[in-house]
C-alpha positions in Angstrom: 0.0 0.0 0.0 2.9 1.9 0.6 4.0 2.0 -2.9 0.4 2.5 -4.2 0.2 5.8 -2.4 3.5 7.1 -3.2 2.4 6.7 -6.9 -1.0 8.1 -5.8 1.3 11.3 -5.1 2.7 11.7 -7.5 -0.2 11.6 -9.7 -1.4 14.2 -7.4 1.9 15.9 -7.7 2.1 16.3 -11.5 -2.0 16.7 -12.5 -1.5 19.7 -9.7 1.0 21.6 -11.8 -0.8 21.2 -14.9 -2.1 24.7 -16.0 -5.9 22.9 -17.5 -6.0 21.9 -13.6 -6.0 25.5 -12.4 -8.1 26.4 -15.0 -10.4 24.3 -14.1 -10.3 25.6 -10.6 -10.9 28.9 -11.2 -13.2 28.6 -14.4 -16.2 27.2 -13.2 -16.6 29.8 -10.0 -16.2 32.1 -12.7 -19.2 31.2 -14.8 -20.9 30.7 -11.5 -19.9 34.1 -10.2 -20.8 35.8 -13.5 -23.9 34.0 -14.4 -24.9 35.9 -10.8 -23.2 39.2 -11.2 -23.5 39.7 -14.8 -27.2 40.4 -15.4 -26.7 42.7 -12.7 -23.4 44.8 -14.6 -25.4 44.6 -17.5 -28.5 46.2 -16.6 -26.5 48.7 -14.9 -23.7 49.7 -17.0 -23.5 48.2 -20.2 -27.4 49.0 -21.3 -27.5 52.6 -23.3 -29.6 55.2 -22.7 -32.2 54.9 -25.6 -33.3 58.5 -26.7 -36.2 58.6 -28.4 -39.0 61.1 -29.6 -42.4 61.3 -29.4 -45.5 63.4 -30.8 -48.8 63.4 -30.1 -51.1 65.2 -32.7 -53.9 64.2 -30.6 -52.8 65.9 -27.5 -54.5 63.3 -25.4 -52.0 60.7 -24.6 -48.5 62.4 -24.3 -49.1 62.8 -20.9 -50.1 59.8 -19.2 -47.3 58.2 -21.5 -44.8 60.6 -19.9 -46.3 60.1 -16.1 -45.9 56.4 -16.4 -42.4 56.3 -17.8 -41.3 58.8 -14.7 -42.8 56.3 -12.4 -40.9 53.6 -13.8 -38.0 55.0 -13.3 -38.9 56.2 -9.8 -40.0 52.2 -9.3 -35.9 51.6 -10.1 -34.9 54.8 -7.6 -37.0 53.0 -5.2 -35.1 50.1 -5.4 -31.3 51.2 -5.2 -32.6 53.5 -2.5 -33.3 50.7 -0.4 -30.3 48.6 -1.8 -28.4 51.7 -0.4 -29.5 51.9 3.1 -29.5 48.3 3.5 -25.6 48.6 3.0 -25.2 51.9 4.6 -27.0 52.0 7.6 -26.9 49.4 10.8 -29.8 47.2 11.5 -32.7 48.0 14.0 -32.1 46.8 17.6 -33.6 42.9 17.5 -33.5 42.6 13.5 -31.6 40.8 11.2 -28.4 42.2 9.8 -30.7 41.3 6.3 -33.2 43.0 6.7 -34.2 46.2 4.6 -33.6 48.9 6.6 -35.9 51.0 4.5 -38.4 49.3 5.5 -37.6 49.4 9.1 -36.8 52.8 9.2 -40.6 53.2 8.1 -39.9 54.9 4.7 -42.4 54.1 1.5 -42.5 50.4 0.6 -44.5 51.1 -3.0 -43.5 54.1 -5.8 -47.0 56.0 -4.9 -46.0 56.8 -1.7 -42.6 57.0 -2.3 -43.3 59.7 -4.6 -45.9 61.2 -2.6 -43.5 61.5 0.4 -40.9 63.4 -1.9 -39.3 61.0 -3.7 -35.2 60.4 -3.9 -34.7 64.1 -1.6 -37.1 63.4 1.3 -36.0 59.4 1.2 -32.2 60.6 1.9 -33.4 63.3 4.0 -34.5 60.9 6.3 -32.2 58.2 5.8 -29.2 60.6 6.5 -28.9 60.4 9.7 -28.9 56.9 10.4 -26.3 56.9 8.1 -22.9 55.0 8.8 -19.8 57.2 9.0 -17.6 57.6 5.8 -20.8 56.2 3.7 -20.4 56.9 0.0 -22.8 59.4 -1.7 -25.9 57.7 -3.3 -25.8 57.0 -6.7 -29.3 57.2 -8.7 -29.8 55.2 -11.6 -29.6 56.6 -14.9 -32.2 56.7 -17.4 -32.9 53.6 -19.6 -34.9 55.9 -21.6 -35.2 59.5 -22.3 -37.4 61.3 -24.8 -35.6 64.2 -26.6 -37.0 67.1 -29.0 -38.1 66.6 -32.2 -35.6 67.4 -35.3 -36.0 71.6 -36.3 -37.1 70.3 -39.9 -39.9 68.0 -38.9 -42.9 69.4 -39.6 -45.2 68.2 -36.6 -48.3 69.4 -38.8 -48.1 67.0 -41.5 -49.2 63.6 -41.6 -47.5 60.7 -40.3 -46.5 59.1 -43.1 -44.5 62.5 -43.7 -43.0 62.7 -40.2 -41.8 59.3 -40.4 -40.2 59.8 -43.6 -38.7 62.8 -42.1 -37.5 61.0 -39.2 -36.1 57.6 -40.9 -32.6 59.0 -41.4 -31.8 59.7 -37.7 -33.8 55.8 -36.8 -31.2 54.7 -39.4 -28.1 56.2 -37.9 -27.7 58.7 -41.1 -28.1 61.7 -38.4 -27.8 62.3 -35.3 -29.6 64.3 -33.1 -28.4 67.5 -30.6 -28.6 66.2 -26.6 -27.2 68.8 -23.9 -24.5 70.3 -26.6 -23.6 66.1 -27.8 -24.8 64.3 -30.7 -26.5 60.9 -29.8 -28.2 58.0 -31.8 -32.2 57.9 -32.3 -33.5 55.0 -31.0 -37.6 55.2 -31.4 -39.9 57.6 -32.7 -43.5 57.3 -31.0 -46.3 59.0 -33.4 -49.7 59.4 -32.1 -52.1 60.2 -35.2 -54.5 63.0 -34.6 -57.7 61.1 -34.5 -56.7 58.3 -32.4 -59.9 58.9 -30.3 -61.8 57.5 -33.3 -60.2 54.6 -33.4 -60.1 53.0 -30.3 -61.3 49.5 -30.2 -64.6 48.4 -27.8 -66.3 45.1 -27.4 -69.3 45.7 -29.1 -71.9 45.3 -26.9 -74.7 43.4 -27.1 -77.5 45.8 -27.3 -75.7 47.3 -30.4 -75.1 43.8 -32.3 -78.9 42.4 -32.1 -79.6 46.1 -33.3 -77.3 45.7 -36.6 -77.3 41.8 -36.5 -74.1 41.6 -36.6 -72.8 38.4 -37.8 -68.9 36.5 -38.5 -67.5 38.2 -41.9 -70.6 40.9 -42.2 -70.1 44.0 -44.2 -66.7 45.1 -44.4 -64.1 44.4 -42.0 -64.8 42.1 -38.5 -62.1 42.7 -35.7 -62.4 39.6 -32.8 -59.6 39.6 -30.3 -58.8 37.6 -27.5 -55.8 36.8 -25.2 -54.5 33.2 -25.1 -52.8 32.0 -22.0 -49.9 29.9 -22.8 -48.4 28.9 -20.0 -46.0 31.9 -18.1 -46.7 34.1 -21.5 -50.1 35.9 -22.5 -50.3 36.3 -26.6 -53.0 38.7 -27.9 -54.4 37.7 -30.9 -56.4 39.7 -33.4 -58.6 37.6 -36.5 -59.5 39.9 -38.8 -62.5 38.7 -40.8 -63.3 40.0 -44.4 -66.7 39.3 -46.1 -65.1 39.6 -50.3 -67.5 40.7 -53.4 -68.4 37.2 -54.4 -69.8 36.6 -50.6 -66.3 34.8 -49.7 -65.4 35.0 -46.4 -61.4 35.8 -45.9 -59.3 36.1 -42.6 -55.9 36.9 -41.3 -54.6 36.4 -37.5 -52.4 38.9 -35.5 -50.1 37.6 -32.5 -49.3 41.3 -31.2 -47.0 40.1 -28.9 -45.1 37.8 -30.9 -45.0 40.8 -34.0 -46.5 38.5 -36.3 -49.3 40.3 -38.5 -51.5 39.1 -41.5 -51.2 35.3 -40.7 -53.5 33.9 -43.7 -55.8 31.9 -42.1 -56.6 29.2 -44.4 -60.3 28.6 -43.7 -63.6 29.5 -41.7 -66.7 29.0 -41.4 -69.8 29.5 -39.6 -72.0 26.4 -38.6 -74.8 27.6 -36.8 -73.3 28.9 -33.4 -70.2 27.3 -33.9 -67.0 29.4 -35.2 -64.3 27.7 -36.5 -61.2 28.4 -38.3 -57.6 27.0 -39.8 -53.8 28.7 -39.6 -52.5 25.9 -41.7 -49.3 28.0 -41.6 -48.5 27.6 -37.9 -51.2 24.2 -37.7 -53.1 26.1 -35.5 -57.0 25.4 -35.3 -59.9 27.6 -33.4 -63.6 26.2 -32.3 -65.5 28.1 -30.1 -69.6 28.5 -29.7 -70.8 32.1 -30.5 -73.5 33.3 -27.6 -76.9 34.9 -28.9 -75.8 38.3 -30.3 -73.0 37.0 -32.4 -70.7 39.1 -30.1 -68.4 36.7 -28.2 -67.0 33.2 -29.0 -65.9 31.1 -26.5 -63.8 28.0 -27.3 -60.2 26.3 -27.6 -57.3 27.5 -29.4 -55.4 24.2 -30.8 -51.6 24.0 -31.9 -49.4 21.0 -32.2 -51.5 19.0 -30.1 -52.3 21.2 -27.1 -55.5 22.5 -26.9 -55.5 26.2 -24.5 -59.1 27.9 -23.9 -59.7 31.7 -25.8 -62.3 33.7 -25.8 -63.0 36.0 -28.7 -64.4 39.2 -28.5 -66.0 41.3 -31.6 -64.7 44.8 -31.5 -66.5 47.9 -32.5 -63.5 49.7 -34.3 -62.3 47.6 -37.3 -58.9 49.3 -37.2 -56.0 48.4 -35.3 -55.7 50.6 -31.9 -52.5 48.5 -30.7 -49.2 50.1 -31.5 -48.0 49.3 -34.6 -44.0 48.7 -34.5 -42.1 49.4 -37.6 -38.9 48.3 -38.2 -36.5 50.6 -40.2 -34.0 48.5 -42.2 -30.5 50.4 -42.4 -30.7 50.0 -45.9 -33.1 52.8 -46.3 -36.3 50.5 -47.0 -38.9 49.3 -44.2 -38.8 45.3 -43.9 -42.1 43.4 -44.7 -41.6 39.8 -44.1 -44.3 37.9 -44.9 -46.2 37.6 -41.5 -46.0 42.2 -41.2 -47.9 44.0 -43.1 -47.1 45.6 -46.2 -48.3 49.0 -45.7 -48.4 50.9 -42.2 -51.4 51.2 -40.2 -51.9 55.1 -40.3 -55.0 54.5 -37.9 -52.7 52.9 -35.3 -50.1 54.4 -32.8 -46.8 54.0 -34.4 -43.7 52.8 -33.0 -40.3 53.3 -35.0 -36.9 51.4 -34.3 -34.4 49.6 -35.6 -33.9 47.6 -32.8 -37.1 44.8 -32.2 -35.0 43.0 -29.8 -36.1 45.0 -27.4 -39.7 45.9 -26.7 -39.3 47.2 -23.0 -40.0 50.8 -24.4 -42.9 49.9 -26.7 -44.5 47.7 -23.8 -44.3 50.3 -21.6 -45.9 52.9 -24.1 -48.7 50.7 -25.0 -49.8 49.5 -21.6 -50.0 53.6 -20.4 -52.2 54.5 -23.4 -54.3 51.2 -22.7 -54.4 52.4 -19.1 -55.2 55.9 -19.4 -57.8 54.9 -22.5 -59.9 52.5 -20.1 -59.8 55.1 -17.4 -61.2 57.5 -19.6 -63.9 54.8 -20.4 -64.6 54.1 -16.7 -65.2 57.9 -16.4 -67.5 58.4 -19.6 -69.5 55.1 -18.2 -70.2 56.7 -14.9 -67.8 54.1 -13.5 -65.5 54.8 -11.2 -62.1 54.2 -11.8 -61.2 54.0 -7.8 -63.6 51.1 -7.2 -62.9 48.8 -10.3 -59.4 48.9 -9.5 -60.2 47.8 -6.1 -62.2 45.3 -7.2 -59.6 44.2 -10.2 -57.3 43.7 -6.6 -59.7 41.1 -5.1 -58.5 37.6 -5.2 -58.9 34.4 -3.9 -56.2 33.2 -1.5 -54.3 30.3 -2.8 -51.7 28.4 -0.9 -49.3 25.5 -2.1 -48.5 22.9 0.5 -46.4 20.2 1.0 -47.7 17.8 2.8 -44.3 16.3 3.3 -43.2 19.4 5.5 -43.3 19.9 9.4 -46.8 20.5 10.8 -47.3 23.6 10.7 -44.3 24.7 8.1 -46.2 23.4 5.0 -45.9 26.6 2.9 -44.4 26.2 -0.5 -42.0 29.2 -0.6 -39.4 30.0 -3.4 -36.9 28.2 -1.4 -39.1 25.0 -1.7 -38.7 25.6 -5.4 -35.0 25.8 -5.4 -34.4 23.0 -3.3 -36.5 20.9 -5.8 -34.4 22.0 -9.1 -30.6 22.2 -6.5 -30.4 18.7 -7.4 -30.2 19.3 -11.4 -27.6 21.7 -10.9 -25.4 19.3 -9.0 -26.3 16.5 -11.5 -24.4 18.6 -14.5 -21.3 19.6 -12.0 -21.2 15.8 -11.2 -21.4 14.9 -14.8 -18.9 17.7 -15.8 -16.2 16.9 -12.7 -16.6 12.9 -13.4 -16.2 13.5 -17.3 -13.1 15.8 -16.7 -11.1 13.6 -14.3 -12.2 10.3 -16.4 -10.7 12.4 -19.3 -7.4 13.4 -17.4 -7.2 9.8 -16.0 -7.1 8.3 -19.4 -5.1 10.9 -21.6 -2.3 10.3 -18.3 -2.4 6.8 -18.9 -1.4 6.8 -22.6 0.7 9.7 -22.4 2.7 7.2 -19.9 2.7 4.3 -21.8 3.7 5.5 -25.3 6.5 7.2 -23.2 7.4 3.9 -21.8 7.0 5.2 -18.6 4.8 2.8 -17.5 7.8 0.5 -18.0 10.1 2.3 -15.2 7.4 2.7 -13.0 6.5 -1.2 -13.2 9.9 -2.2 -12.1 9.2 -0.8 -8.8 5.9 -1.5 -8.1 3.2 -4.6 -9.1 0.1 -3.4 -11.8 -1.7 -3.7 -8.9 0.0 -0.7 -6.7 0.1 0.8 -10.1 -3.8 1.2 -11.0 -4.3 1.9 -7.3 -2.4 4.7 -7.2 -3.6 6.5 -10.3 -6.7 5.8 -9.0 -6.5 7.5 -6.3 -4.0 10.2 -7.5 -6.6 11.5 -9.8 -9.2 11.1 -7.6 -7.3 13.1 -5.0 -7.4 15.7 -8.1 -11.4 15.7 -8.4 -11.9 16.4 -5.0 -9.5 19.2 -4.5 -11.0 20.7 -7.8 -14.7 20.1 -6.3 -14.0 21.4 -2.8 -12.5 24.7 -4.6 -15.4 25.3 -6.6 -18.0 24.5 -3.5 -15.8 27.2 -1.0 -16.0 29.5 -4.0 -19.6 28.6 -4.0 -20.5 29.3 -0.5 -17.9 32.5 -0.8 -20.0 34.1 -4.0 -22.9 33.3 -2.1 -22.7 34.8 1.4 -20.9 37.7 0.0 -24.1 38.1 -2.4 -26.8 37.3 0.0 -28.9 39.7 1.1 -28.1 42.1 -1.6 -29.0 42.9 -5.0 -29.5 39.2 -5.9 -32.1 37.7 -3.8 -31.4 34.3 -5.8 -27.9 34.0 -3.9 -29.5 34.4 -0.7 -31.9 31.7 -1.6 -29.3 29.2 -3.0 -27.2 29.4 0.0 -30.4 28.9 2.7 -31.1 25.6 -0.1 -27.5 24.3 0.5 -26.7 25.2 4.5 -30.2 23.2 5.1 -29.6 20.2 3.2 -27.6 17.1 2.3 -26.9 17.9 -1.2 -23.0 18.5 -0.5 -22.8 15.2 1.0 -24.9 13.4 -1.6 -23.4 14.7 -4.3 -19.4 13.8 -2.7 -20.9 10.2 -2.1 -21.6 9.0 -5.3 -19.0 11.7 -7.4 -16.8 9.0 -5.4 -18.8 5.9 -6.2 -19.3 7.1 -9.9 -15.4 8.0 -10.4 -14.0 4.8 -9.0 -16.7 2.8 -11.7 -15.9 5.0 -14.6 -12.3 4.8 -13.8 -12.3 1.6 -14.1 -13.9 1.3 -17.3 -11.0 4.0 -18.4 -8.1 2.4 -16.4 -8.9 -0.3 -19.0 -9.2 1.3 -21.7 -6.2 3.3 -22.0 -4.1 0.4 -20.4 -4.5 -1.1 -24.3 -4.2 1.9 -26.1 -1.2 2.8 -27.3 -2.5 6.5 -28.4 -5.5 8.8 -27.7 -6.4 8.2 -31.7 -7.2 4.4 -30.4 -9.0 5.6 -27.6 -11.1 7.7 -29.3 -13.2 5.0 -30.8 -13.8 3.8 -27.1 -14.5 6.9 -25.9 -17.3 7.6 -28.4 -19.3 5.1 -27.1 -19.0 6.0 -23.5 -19.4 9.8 -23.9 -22.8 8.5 -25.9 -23.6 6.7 -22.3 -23.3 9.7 -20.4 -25.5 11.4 -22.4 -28.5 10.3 -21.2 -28.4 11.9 -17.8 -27.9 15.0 -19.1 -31.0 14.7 -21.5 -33.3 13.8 -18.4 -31.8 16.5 -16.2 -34.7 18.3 -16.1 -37.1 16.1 -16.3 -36.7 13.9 -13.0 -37.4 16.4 -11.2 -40.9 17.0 -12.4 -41.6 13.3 -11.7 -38.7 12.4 -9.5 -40.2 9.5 -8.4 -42.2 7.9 -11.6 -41.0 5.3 -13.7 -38.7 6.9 -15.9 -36.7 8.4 -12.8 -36.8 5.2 -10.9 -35.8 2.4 -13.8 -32.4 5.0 -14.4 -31.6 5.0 -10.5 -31.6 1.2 -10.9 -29.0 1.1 -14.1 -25.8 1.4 -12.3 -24.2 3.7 -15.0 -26.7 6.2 -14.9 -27.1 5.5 -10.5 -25.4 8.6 -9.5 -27.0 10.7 -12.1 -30.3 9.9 -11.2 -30.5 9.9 -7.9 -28.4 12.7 -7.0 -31.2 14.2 -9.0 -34.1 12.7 -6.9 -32.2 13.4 -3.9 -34.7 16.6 -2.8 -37.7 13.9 -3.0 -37.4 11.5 -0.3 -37.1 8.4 -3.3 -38.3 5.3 -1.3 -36.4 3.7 1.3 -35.9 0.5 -1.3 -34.5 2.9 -4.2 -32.2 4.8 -1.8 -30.5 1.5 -0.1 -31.1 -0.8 -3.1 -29.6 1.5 -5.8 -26.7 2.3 -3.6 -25.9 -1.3 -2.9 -26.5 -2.7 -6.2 -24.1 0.9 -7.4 -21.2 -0.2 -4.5 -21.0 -4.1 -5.8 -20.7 -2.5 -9.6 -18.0 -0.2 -8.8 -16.2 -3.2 -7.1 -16.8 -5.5 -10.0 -15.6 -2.9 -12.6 -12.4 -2.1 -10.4 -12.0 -5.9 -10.3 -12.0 -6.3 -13.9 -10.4 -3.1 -15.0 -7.4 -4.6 -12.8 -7.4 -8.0 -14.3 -7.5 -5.5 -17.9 -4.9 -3.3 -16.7 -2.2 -5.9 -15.3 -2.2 -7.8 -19.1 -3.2 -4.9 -21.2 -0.8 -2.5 -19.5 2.9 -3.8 -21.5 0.7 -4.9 -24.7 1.5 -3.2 -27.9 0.2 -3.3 -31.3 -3.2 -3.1 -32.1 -5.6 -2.9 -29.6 -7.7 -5.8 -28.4 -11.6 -5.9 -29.1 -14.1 -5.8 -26.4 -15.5 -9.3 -26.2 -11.3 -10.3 -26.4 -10.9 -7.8 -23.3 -13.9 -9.2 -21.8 -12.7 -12.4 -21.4 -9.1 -11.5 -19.7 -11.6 -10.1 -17.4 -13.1 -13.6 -16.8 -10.2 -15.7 -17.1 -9.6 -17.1 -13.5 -6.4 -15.9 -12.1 
């Protein structure tokens, strides 16, 4: 044994001084660290201001658009106010040293009364003395948006299609426009036509449609619109239904949040009450039964097998009220793929920009006119606006319980959540540490025997001592490599904690309060030592990495297959998919390191293990057998059935 672990150290000894080693030391708590910090640097330093202009030939709108961008921004003053004196200021007697001290200190909680109260002034006011000594000065966030003057030569009388032509060359980059005495880039150009009044879009009620029996495809132009719940995301869809001269009924489909306009719609019809129609383009199919007036239809929208619920509405105003984004190409022409449409909607509010990457500015525009629209419609109703609002607050409690948890602690927080996905997380760094060593193992191996290394070493010590050592060299390597990226870990998170990323804090409660760091040691250990062996073997009858490679294939093909149901144990950690995989001993430490947040059942946790332990002992058993006639072979490398019986042979 003695031998075995001097080899053992000097595995240790030269893997250590190799510079991928390092590299991979301080390259994953990089990513880590930056996948935290990043978003954070980005949003704050690396976004531009976007200057863009705006007018408003109506006169009507400007101003709630304005009032609403203000309070957005406030919203983000609010924030790094708070961020501030959490840093800056020591915590009430009897609180946590994470708690907001904002909050504590009784200032505004929500932008309204943040605002009301004075806003950034009064908040420092009263934060100032409470104040540690030598604090830094606050610094506010900067704009992410800022509207600017419109160009001398645009004529703000003409009609849009004017203005935007006038405007096109500074949305291009051609010009640029004058900002406090410096030239910047135009980034949007918001026109509001003059009689946008006119065409805002209402339900038509049904009064109104058994008065003009209105019907699917009538006279002219029918607008229906709906919103379609898919999942996290809400899509707003528009079918536009046109009644042609020969009594033909055509349609086209709008996704307004997806920017996809005129969708031909390949067929509908009208079957009694029932409303049906085709998107063979996107094979997407709508049925839906229309109530007495013809107004509303309410049915199932159906795409590629799923079938969501959608209500469509008929709308008063045939024209399109939404704001209608128009990209300006830098080539000096306005792109019209085959879903836009080809000519701009001059009864719509329109929003120009090169950039449709980002919609931030043209959500936040369109949901202040829709907001200051339907409070203008509560008012001409006799509604009032106060009340709906407090009734569009009502809501019916809903908790999500475990019924695993503590009496008493059943809550489902976002830690719950966390602690359920931890386990993927772990299951990749397994896969990536096991695949690395494995890799360093084998390219060590051959590297030594085409050197004829192995051949000194062997005249000091048996195969035996040998594979041994290596084995426990390199393993000696993992481990130092995973315990560096898990103190990292716990360093990146503490020191982000109770800060600007809430996530961090979360992550680290998830991993001081469970086993995780012990599960996944356990079988990195136990799935090493069996993948070792199966690469002890391997490269101790390969005379060059080439050779190997054709061995390799097939196992990096094996260890695929964790990585493809990553994410899906843990939506059914414990159905049969999850459960068959913990019982194949390649794939043991993958899968149940990734059911190890959902209390598997008593026979999965000690079967699997046990059957896992007896594997790793039989494939160290035969990689030896492997290793001790394979290791002084040359020539051309044996197949697997031939390497399968040295394994067999009796000693």
């Amino acid at each position: 044994m003695k031998y075995a672990l001097l080899v053992a150290w000097r595995e240790y000894a030269e893997s250590a001084k190799a510079k991928g080693f390092w590299l991979g030391i301080l390259l994953i708590p990089a990513i880590f660290f930056l996948s935290i910090q990043a978003p954070i640097w980005l949003e704050q330093k690396a976004t531009p201001v976007r200057h863009f202009v705006m007018l408003d030939q109506s006169g009507s709108l400007r101003g709630a658009i304005e009032t609403d961008l203000e309070k957005a921004y406030q919203t983000r003053v609010l924030q790094a106010l708070q961020e501030y004196a959490r840093k800056n200021t020591p915590p009430p007697n009897g609180s946590d040293q994470r708690t907001n001290a904002a909050a504590n200190a009784g200032y505004a909680r929500n932008v309204d009364g943040f605002i009301k109260d004075g806003g950034q002034d009064a908040f420092l006011k009263k934060l100032g003395p409470r104040l540690k000594p030598g604090a830094p000065p606050f610094q506010a966030p900067r704009r992410n948006y800022r509207a600017v003057s419109l160009p001398a030569e645009v004529n703000t009388d003409a009609d849009l299609a004017t203005i935007a032509d006038q405007l096109k060359p500074y949305l291009r980059g051609e010009k640029r426009i004058q900002v406090d005495g410096a030239e910047v880039n135009l980034a949007a150009a918001v026109l509001i036509p003059r009689d946008i009044q006119s065409h805002i879009a209402r339900p038509v009620s049904k009064a109104a449609a058994t008065n003009s029996n209105s019907s699917v495809g009538g006279n002219g132009v029918d607008e229906w619109r709906g919103t379609l719940e898919a999942g996290q995301a809400s899509l707003r869809l528009v079918l536009k239904v046109r009644m042609a001269a020969n009594g033909m009924r055509t349609a086209t489909l709008d996704s307004l949040d997806q920017g996809a306009f005129n969708i031909p719609v390949s067929n509908i019809t009208t079957d009694g009450h029932i409303l049906r129609f085709e998107v063979n383009s996107i094979q997407g199919a709508y049925e839906g039964t229309l109530d007495k007036a013809g107004t509303e239809a309410v049915g199932h929208w159906t795409q590629t097998g799923q079938s969501l619920p959608l209500t469509l509405a008929l709308m008063q105003s045939a024209s399109t009220p939404h704001v209608a984004t128009v990209i300006t190409d830098t080539s000096g022409g306005t792109k019209s793929p085959e879903t836009r449409p080809s000519l701009v909607d001059t009864s719509a509010v329109q929003f120009w920009s090169v950039n449709a990457s980002d919609p931030a500015l043209r959500d936040e525009i369109e949901r202040a006119m829709n907001s200051e629209v339907r409070q203008r419609e509560y008012v001409a109703r006799g509604l009032d606006s106060k009340v709906i609002r407090q009734v569009e607050q009502t809501y019916v409690p809903f908790a999500s319980l475990n019924p695993k948890k503590e009496k008493g602690k059943e809550s489902v927080s976002a830690v719950d959540t966390i602690r359920q996905w931890a386990p993927s997380a772990f299951v990749y760094l397994l896969w990536l540490s096991i695949f690395m060593i494995v890799q360093m193992l084998l390219t060590n191996t051959i590297e030594e025997k085409s050197n004829r290394i192995i051949e000194v070493l062997l005249s000091s010590v048996t195969p035996g001592e040998l594979m041994i050592g290596k084995l426990f060299g390199i393993a000696a390597i993992g481990l130092t490599m995973i315990a560096a990226w898990m103190f990292a870990a716990f360093g990146i998170l503490s020191w982000k904690a109770g800060g600007s990323s809430v996530l961090a804090g979360q992550i680290l409660a998830v991993l001081k309060g469970s086993n995780l760091i012990f599960v996944f040691t356990l079988y990195f250990i136990l799935g090493y030592l069996m993948y070792a062996g199966f690469i002890l073997a391997l490269g101790s009858v390969c005379n060059t990495l080439k050779e190997a490679q054709s061995y390799m294939g097939v196992l990096t093909m094996i260890m695929m297959v964790p990585l493809m149901t990553m994410t899906f144990i843990p939506k059914d950690p414990n159905g049969p998919i999850a459960r068959v995989l913990s019982w194949i001993p390649l794939y043991t430490p993958f899968a149940m390191m990734n059911r190890a947040s959902a209390d598997p059942p008593a026979v999965d946790l000690v079967g699997t293990f046990v059957l896992l332990m007896i594997c790793t002992v039989g494939a160290m058993w035969m990689a030896g057998k492997i290793f001790r006639i394979g290791i002084l072979r040359t020539g051309q490398p044996p197949k697997i059935l031939e390497m399968l019986r040295w394994a067999l042979r009796k000693s």
